[in-house]
C-alpha positions in Angstrom: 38.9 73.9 65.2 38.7 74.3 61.4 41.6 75.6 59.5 41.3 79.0 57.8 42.0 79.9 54.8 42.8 83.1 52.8 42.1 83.6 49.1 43.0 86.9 47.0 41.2 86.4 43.7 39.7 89.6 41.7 37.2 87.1 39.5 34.6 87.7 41.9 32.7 84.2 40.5 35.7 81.8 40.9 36.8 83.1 44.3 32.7 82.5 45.4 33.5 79.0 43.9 36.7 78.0 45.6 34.5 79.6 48.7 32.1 77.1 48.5 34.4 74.2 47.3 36.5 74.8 50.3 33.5 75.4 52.9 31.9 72.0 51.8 35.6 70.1 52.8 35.4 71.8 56.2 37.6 75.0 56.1 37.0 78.6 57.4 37.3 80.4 54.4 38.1 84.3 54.0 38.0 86.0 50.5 39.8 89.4 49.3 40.0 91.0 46.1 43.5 92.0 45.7 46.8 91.3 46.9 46.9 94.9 49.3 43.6 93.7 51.4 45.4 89.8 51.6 48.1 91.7 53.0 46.2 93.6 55.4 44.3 90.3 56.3 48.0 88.5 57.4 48.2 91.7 59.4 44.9 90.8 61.0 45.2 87.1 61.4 46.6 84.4 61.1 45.7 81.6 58.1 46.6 77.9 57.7 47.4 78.5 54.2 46.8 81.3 51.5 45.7 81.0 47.9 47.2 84.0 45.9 45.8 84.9 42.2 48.7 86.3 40.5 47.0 88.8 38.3 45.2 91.4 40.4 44.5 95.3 40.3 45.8 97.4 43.1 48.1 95.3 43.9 49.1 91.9 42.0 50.0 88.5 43.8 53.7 88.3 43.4 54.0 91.6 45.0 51.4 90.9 48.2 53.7 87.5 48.4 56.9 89.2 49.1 55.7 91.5 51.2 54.1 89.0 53.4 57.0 86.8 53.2 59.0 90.8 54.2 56.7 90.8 57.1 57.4 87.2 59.1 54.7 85.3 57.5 54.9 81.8 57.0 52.0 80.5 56.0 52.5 78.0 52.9 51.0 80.5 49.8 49.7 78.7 46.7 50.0 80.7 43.4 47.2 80.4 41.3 47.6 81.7 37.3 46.0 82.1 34.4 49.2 81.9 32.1 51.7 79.0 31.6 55.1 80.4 31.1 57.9 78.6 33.6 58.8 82.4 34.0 55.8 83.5 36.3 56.4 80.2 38.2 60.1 80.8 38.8 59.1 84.1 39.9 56.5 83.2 42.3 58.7 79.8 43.4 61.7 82.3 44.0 59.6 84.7 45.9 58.2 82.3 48.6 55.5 80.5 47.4 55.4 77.0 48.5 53.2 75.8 45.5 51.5 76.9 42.0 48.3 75.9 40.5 47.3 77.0 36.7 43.8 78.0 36.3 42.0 76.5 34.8 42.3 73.3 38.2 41.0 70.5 39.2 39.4 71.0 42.3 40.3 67.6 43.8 43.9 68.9 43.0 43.4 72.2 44.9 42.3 70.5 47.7 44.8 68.2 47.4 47.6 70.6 47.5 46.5 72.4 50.8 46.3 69.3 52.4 49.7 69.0 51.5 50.8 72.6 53.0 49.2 72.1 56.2 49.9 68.7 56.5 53.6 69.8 56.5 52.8 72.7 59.4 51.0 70.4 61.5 54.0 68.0 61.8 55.9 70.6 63.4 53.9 71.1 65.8 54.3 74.5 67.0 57.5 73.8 69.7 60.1 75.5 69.7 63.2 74.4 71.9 65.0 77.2 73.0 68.0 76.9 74.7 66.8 74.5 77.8 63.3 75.5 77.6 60.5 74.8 75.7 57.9 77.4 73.9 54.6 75.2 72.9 52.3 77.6 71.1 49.4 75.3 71.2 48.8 74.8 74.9 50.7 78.6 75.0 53.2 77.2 77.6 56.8 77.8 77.9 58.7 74.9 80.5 62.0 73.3 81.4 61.8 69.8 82.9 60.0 70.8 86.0 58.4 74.3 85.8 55.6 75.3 83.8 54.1 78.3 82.9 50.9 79.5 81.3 51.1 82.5 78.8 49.1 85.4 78.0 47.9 85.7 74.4 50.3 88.5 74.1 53.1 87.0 75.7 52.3 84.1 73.4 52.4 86.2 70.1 55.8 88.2 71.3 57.0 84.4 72.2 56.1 83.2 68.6 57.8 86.0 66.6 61.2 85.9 68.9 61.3 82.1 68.8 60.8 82.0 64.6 63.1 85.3 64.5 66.0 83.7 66.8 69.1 85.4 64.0 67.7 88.5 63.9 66.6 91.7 66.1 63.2 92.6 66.3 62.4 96.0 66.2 60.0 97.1 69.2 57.6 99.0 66.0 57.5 95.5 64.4 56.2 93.6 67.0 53.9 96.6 67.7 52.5 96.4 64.5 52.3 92.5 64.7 50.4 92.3 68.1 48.2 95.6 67.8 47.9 96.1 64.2 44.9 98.9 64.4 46.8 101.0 67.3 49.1 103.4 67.3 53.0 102.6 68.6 53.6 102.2 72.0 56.9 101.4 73.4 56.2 100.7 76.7 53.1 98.0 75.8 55.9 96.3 74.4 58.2 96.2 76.9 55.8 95.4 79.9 55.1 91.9 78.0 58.6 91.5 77.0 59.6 92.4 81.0 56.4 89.5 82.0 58.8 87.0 79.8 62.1 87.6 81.2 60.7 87.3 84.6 59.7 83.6 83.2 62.8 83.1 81.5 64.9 84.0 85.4 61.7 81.6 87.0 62.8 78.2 84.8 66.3 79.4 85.3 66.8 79.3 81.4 70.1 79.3 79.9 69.1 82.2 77.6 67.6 85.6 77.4 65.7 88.0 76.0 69.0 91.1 74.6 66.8 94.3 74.9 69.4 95.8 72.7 68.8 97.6 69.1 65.5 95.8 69.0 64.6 92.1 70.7 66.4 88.6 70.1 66.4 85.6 72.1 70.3 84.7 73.1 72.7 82.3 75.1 73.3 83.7 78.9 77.2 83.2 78.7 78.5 82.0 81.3 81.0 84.0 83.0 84.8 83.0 83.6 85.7 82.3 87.1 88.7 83.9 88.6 92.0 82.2 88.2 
């Protein structure tokens, strides 16, 4: 499977060249204008890595990042810009970008640098070990040492966003908007999938849970004192 990329440039002519430089090495390659539709696309989809211009209309590249990075994504995001001041680096360094690139590039080096983001994905692998199971979001399985089971593709994305969101609650409206971005809210969607994964989690007899309260978090079952 190729790996996709995003890129948010407004220079309609060096976005159709990165296209095509990009294409020829063997990636899928999606283009947007400014930094609101690159937002909407990580709503969409997901990307191996995402090339942000800094200076766009509607709205600019440092902005787009942080709300991405606001919004769960982790995609490595390369910065690309047109000035050289250390000020618009620390910005975008500071702001989640994994990398920076000063037009005008190299194109060996720009392909050199996304090698190096998703080289650095692909060695983690996608697994996540959670308490005394396992989540593997490439086969979509979640085991202990002897069970197995098969997920859903929605079960999968809810398992995802709980397993990289383990200190935090979240909201049932965020992984609504995650998992059905173009629908409306609806609660109980939610909760049937998140009520399909507890029933795996009591099935493996895992030593943790989903906590249905204020929101969604995967947390240690503690273990209850015996009587004295």
């Amino acid at each position: 499977m190729k790996e996709k990329i995003l890129i948010a440039e407004d220079e309609k002519e060096l976005a159709k060249a990165i296209k095509i430089i990009l294409e020829y090495s063997g990636y899928e390659v999606t283009i947007t204008n400014n930094g609101l539709e690159a937002l909407q696309k990580t709503d969409e989809e997901s990307f191996n890595c995402i090339i942000l211009d800094i200076m766009m209309p509607v709205m600019n590249g440092i902005d787009s990042l942080k709300e991405m990075r606001e919004n769960g994504v982790n995609t490595p995001i390369i910065l690309l810009t047109a000035k050289s001041q250390i000020d618009d680096k620390v910005e975008g360094l500071d702001a989640g970008a994994n990398d920076y690139l000063t037009k005008p590039f190299n194109k060996d080096e720009l392909l050199a640098r996304i090698r190096a983001q998703t080289r650095t994905i692909e060695e983690k692998k996608e697994k996540y070990k959670i308490g005394n199971i396992l989540f593997n979001k490439e086969n979509s399985e979640i085991s202990n040492n002897t069970v197995t089971f098969r997920l859903n593709n929605k079960e999968c994305e809810i398992m995802e966003i709980l397993a990289k969101n383990q200190d935090r609650n979240v909201s049932a409206k965020e992984l609504n908007k995650k998992i059905w971005p173009n629908e409306k809210y609806k609660s109980n969607a939610v909760q049937m999938y998140i009520s399909y994964l507890q029933e795996k989690f009591v099935a493996l007899d895992a030593n943790v849970k989903i906590n249905e309260k204020n929101g969604y978090s995967i947390e240690p079952i503690l273990a209850k004192k015996g009587n004295n």
